[in-house]
DRENDO-73689 format. One record per residue (C-alpha): residue in one letter; chain; x, y, z. Coordinates in steps of 0.02 Angstrom, whole numbers, plus 50000, padded with zeros to 5 digits. Layout:
<atom><rest>a</rest><kette>A</kette><xx>X</xx><yy>Y</yy><zz>Z</zz></atom>
...
***
This chain:
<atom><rest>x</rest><kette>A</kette><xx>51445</xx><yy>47664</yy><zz>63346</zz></atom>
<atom><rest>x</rest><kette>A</kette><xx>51498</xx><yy>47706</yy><zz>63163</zz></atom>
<atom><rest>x</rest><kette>A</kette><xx>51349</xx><yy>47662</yy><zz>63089</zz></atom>
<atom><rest>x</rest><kette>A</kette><xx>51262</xx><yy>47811</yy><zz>63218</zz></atom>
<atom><rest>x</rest><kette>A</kette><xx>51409</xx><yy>47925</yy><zz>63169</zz></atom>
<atom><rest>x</rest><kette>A</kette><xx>51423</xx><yy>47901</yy><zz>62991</zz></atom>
<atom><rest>x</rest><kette>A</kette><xx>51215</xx><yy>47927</yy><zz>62977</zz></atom>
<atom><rest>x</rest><kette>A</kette><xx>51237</xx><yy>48080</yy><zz>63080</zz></atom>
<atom><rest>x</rest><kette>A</kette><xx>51379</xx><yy>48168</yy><zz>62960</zz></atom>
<atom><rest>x</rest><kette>A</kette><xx>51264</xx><yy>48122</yy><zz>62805</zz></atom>
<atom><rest>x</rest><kette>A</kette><xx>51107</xx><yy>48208</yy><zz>62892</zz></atom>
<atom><rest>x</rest><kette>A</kette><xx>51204</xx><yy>48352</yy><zz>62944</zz></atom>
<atom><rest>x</rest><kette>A</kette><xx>51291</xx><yy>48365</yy><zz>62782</zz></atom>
<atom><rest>x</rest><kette>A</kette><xx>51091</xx><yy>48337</yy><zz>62704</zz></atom>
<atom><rest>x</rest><kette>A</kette><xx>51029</xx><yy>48496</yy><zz>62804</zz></atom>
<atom><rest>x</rest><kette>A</kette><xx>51185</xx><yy>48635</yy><zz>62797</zz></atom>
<atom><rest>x</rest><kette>A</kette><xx>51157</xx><yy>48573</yy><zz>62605</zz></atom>
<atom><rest>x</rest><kette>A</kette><xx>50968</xx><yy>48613</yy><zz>62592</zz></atom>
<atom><rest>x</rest><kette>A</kette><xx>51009</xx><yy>48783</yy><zz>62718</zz></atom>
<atom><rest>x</rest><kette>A</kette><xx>51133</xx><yy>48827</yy><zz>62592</zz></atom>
<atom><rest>x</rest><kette>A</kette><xx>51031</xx><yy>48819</yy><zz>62442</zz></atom>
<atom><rest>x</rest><kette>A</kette><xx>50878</xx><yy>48878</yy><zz>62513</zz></atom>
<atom><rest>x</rest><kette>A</kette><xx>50979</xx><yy>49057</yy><zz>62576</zz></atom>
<atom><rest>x</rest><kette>A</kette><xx>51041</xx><yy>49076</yy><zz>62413</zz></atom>
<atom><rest>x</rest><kette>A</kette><xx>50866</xx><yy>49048</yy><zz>62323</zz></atom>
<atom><rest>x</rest><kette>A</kette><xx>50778</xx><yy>49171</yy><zz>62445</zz></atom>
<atom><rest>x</rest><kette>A</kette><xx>50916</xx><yy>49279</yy><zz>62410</zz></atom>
<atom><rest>x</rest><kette>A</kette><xx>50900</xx><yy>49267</yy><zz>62207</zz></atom>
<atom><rest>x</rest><kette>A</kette><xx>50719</xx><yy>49271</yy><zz>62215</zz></atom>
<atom><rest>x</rest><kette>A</kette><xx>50720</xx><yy>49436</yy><zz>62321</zz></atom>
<atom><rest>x</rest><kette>A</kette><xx>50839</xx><yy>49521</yy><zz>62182</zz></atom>
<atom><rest>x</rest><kette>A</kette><xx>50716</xx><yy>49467</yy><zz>62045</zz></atom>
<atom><rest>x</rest><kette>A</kette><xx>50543</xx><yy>49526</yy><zz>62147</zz></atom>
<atom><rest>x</rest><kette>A</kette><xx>50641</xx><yy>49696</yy><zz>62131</zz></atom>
<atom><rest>x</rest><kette>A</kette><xx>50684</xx><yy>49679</yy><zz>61968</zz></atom>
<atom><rest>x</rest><kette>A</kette><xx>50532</xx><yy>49631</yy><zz>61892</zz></atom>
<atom><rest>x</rest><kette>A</kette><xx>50427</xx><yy>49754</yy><zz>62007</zz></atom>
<atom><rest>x</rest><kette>A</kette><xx>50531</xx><yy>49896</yy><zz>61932</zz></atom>
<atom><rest>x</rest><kette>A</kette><xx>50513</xx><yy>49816</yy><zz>61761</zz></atom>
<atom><rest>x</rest><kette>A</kette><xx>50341</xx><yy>49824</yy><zz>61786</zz></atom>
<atom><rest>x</rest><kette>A</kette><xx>50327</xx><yy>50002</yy><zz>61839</zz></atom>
<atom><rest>x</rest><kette>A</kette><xx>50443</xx><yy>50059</yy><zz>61687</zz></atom>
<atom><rest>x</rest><kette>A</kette><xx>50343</xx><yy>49945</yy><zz>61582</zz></atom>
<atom><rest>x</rest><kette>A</kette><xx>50467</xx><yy>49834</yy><zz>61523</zz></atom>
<atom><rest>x</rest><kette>A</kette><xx>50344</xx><yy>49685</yy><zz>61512</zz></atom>
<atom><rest>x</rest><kette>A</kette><xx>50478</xx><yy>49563</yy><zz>61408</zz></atom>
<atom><rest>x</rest><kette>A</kette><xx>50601</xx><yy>49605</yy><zz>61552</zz></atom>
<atom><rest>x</rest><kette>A</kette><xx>50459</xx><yy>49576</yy><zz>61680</zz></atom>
<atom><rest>x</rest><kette>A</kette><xx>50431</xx><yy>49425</yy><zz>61617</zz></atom>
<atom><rest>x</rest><kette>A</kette><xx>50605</xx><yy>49351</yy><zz>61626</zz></atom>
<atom><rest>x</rest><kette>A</kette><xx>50608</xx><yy>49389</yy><zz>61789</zz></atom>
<atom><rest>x</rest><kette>A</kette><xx>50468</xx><yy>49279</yy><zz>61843</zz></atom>
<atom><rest>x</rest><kette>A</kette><xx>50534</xx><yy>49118</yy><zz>61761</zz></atom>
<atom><rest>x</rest><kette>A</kette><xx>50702</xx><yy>49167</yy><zz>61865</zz></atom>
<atom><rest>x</rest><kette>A</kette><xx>50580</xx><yy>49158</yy><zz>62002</zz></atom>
<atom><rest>x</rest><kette>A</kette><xx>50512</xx><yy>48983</yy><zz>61965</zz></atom>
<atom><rest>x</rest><kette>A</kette><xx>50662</xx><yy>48932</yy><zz>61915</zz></atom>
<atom><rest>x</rest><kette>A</kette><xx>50727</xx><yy>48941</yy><zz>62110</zz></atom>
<atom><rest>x</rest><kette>A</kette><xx>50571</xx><yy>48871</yy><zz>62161</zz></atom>
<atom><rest>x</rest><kette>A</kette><xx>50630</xx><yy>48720</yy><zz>62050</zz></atom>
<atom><rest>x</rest><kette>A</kette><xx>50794</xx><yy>48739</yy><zz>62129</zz></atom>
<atom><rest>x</rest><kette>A</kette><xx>50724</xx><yy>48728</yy><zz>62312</zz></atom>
<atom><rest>x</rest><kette>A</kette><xx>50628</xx><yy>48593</yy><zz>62269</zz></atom>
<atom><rest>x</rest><kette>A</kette><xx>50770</xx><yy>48488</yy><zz>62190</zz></atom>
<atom><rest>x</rest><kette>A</kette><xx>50876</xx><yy>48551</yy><zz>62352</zz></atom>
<atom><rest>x</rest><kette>A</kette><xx>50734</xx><yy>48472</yy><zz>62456</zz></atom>
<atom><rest>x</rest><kette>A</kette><xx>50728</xx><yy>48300</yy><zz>62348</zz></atom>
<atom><rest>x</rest><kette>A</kette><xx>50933</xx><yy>48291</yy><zz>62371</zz></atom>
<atom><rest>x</rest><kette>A</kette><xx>50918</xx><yy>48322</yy><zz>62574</zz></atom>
<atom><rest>x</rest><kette>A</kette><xx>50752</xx><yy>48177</yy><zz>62562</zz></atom>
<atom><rest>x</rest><kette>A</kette><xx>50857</xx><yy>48060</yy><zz>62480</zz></atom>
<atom><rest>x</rest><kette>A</kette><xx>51009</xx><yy>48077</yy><zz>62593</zz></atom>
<atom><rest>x</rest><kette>A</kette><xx>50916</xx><yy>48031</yy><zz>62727</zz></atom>
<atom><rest>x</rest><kette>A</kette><xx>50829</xx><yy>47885</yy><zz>62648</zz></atom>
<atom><rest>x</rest><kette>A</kette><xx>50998</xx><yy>47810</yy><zz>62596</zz></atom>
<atom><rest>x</rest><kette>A</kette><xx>51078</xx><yy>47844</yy><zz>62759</zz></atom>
<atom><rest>x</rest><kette>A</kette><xx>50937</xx><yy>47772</yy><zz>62842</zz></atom>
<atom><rest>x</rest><kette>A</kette><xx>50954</xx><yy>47619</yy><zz>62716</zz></atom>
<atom><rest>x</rest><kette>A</kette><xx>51112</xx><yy>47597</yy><zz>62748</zz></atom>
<atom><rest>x</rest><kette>A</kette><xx>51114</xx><yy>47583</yy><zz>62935</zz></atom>
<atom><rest>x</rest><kette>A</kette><xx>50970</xx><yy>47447</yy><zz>62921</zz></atom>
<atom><rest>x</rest><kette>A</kette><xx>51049</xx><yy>47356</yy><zz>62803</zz></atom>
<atom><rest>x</rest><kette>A</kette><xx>51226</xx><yy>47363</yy><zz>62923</zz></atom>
<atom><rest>x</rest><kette>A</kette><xx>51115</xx><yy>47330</yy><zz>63078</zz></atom>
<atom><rest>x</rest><kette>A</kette><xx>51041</xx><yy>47166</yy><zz>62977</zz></atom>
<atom><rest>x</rest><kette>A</kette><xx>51212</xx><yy>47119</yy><zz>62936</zz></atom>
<atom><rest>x</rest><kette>A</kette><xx>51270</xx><yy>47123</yy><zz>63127</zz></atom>
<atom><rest>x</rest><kette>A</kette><xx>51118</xx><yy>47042</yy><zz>63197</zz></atom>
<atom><rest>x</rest><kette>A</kette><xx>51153</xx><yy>46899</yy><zz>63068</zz></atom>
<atom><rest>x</rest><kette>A</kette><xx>51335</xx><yy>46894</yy><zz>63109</zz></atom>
<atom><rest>x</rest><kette>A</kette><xx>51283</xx><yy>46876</yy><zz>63290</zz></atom>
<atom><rest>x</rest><kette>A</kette><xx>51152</xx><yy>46741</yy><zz>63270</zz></atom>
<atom><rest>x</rest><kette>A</kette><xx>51264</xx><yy>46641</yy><zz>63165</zz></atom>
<atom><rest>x</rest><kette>A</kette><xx>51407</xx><yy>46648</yy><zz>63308</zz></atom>
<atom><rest>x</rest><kette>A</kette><xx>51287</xx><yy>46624</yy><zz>63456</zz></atom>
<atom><rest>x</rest><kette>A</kette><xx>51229</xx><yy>46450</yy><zz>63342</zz></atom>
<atom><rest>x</rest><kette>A</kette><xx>51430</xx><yy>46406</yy><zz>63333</zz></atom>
<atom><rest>x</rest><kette>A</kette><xx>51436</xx><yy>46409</yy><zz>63528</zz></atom>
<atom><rest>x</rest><kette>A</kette><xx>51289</xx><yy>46329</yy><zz>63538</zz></atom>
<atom><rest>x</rest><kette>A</kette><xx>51331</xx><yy>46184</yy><zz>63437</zz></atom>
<atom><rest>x</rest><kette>A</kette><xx>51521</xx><yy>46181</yy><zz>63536</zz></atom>
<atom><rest>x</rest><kette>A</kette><xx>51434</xx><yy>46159</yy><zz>63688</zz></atom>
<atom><rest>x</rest><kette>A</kette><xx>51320</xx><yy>46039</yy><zz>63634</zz></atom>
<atom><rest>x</rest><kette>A</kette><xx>51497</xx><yy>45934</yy><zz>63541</zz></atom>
***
């Protein structure tokens, strides 16, 4: 029962993660559209510029947020098997104890 709640927390904890990184991304890359829009219109093309590697730069972000969330999830899901291969071994090596008591 652990096992179930302890993957649960780290999914939950992988998502609110990725939700909170992706809102502030969209959020950044929403202030820099402006920006560089308006840099383009005053034709401040250096300023422009910067603007769109902000851009990419949360893009980068969102994808790194994404990776972190992906791997969560692959080592929570690792760790469960390898806790549920542990048990199922513990409990095939006690059900061969009885067996061999009963056959004493």
């Amino acid at each position: 029962m652990m096992i179930s709640q302890a993957a649960g927390l780290v999914a939950q904890s992988a998502a609110a993660y990725f939700d909170g990184v992706s809102k502030i991304a969209l959020a950044s890359q929403g202030i820099l559209m402006r920006q560089m829009t308006q840099d383009l219109v005053d034709n401040h093309l250096e300023k422009a510029a910067e603007d769109a590697l902000g851009i990419l730069a949360t893009d980068i972000l969102m994808g790194a947020a994404a990776a972190v969330a992906a791997a969560a999830g692959a080592m929570e899901a690792e760790s469960a098997s390898f806790a549920i291969d542990r048990i199922d071994s513990s409990i095939a090596k006690y059900s061969s104890l009885l067996q061999n008591r009963k056959g004493s």
